[in-house]
N, C-alpha and C positions, 0 to 999 in steps of 0.2 A: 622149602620144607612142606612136606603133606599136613595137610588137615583134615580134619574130620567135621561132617555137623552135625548139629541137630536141634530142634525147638522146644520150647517149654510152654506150654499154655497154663496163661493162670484164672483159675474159677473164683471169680467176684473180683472187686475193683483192683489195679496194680498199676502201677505208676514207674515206669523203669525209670524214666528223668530221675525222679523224687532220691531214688535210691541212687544213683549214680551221685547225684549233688550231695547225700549223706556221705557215703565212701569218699568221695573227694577231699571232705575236711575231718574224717575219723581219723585220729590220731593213730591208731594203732595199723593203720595201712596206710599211712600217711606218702609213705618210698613211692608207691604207684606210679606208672607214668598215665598220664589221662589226656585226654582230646577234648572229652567234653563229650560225648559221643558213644561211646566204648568203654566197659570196664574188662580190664588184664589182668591178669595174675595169674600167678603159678602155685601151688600148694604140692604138699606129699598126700594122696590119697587114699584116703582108710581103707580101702580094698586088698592094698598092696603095699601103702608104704612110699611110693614110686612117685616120682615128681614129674609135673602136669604142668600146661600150660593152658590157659585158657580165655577165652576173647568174650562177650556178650554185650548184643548190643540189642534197642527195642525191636520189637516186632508185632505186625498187629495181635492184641489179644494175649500177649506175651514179652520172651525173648529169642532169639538167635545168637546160637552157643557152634563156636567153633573150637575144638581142642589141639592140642599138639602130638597127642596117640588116639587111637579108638577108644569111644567113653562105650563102655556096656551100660549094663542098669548100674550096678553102683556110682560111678559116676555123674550121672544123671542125675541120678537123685541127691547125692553130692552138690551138685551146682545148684537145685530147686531147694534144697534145704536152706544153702546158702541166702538164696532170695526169699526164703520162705513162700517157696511154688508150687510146694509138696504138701500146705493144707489149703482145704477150700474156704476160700475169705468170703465167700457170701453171706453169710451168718454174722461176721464182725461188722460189717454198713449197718445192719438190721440193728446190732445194739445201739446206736447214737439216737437212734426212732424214741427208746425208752432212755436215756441216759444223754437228757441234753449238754452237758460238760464235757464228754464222750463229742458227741456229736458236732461240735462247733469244731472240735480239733481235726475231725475227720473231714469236716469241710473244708480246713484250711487248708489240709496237706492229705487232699483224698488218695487214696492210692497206695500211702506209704508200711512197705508191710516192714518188719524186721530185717534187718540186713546182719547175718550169723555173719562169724570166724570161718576160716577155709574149715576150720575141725575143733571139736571138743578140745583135742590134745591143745593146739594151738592159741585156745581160748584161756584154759589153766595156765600156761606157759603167762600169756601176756598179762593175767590176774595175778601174777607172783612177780612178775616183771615191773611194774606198777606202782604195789602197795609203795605206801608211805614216799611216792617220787612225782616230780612231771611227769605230764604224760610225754612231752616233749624228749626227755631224757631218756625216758622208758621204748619211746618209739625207736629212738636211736642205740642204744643197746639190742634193742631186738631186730634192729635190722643189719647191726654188728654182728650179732651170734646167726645168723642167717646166712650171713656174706661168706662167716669160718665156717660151720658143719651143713650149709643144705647145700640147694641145687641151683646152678645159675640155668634158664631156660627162656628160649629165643620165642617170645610170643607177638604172629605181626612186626617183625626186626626188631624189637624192642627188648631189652635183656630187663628178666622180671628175678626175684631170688627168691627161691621156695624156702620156707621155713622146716628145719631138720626133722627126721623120723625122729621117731621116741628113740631106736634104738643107738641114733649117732649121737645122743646126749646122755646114755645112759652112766656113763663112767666118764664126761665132760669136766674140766676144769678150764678157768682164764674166760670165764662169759662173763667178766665186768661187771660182775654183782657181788653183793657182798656175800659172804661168807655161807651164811647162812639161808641166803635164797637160792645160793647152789645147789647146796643139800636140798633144797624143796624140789628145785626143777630135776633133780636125779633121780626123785621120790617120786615124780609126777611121771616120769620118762617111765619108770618103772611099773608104777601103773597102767599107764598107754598101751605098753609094749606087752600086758598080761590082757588086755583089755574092757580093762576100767573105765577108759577115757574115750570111749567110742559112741557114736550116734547109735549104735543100734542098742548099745547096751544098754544107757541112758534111757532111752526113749520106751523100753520094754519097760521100766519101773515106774508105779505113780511117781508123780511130779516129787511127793512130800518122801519117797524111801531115795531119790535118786538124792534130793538134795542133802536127806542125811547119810547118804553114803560119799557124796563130795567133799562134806567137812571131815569126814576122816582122813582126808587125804594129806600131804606135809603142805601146810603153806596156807591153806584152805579155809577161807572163814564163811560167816553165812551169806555177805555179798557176793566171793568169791563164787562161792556154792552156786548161786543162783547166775550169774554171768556167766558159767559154765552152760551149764544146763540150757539156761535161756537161748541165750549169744552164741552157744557152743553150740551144743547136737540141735538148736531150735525148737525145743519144746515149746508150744504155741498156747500150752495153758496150765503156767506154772507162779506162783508169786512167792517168793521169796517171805517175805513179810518181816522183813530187818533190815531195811534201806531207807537211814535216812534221808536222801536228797530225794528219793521218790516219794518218802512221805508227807515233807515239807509241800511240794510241787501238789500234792495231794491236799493237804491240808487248808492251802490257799486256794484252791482250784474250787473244795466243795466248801467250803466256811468248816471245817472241822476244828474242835478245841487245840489249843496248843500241848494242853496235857493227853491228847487222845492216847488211848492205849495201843499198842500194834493190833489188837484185835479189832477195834474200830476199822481199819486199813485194809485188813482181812476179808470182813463182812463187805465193804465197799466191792473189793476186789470179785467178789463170789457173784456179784451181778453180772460181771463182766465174762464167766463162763459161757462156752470154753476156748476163752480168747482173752484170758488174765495177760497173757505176755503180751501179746498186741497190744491191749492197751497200754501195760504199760511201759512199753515201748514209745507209744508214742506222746505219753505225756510227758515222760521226759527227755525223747527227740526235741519237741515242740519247746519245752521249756530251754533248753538249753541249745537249741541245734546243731548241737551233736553231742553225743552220748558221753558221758564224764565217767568214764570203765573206770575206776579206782577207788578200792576200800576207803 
């Protein structure tokens, strides 16, 4: 099979290891096959919709991206958003300098930037997938509805399964969910497929119209909203400011009251400008080792 390559350089500290050892035990890409070496996968890409294979592995100063078609610039940017390679992280080491609680965690696990969803869509998808279940259960149903409507693709001999365009789940029934979160993911497909649920769309709006245009969506609460957005298209300075396992992890981290207000949280958060999601990404990376995606 032909490949293609190409590289990604990332500006301020990156850590591929860091990030590979995340994906390895994130539940929601849990199917992966891995090395230890290499991360694989295949996604349907927002350019086209079209299922992709694709390999990365370190490289100095960066990664080394091999695909399974020609990546243009869409794709490219695809794969950097993914690793979050598409903002310059030099500015986020510089906060730990003023924000030593910041700072100890960037010592511990220097490097680690956010690790997105193949896509927005795919992000909503596995935030409705989710709600009120294991994440265990949840992983296994969406790699069910994967196996029925996406793409089986041969990455490095490795058979990987793209997760379905919006369009082949838009009239979808028998995805092993109940009833009612069918309706949602039809709701969400339909979105996608208008494009609501796209990185570029997202990312034209501040942070705070994207998020309240997310919870209109079926299914969609203000976690969900903000796992989108964050984890989805990777907006790199958004906070949510209605999570409580981030605020607890918060709470303990700075001595904050038990009754603090979400504004408290908030004001915290705004030091961390404009690197809200990195951080808090990684305090609760750090706290939990790996991210606990569910309402």
């Amino acid at each position: 099979m032909t490949t293609h390559g190409f590289t990604l350089t990332a500006e301020g500290p990156f850590d591929f290891a860091d990030s590979l050892r995340f994906v390895e035990d994130w539940p929601a890409t849990s199917a992966l096959p891995s090395d230890g070496r290499a991360l694989r996968f295949a996604y349907c890409a927002e350019a086209d919709w079209r299922p992709i294979g694709v390999t990365v592995t370190g490289a100095p100063g960066g990664v080394a991206v091999t695909t399974t078609r020609p990546a243009g610039p869409g794709i490219r940017a695809e794969v950097a958003r993914i690793l979050s390679l598409d903002v310059d992280g030099a500015g986020f080491a510089k906060l730990g300098e003023t924000d030593p609680v910041l700072g100890d965690l960037q010592r511990l696990r220097p490097g680690l930037r956010p690790v997105c969803f193949w896509s927005p869509w795919e992000a909503a998808c596995w935030a409705v997938i989710v709600q009120r279940s294991s994440m265990l259960i949840a992983s296994r149903i969406k790699q069910r509805i994967a196996e029925r409507y996406g793409a089986l693709v041969e990455v490095d001999g490795q058979p990987c399964t793209a997760f379905p365009p919006p369009v082949s789940l838009l009239d979808a029934g028998g995805l092993g969910l109940p009833a009612q979160k069918e309706v949602w993911v039809r709701g969400l497909a339909r979105a996608a497929h208008d494009g609501l649920l796209t990185t570029e769309h997202l990312r034209s709006l501040a942070p705070e119209e994207a998020l309240a245009e997310l919870r209109a969506l079926p299914g969609v609460g203000p976690f969900s909203a903000g796992l989108i957005l964050i984890r989805g298209a990777g907006a790199p300075d958004a906070f949510p400011g209605d999570e409580p396992r981030l605020f607890a992890i918060l709470r303990e981290a700075y001595g904050l009251a038990q009754d603090a207000p979400p504004s408290a949280y908030r004001k915290l958060a705004d030091s961390w400008r404009p690197y809200r999601s990195w951080a808090s990404f990684l305090f609760r990376a750090t706290a939990y080792g790996v991210m606990d995606d569910r309402d």
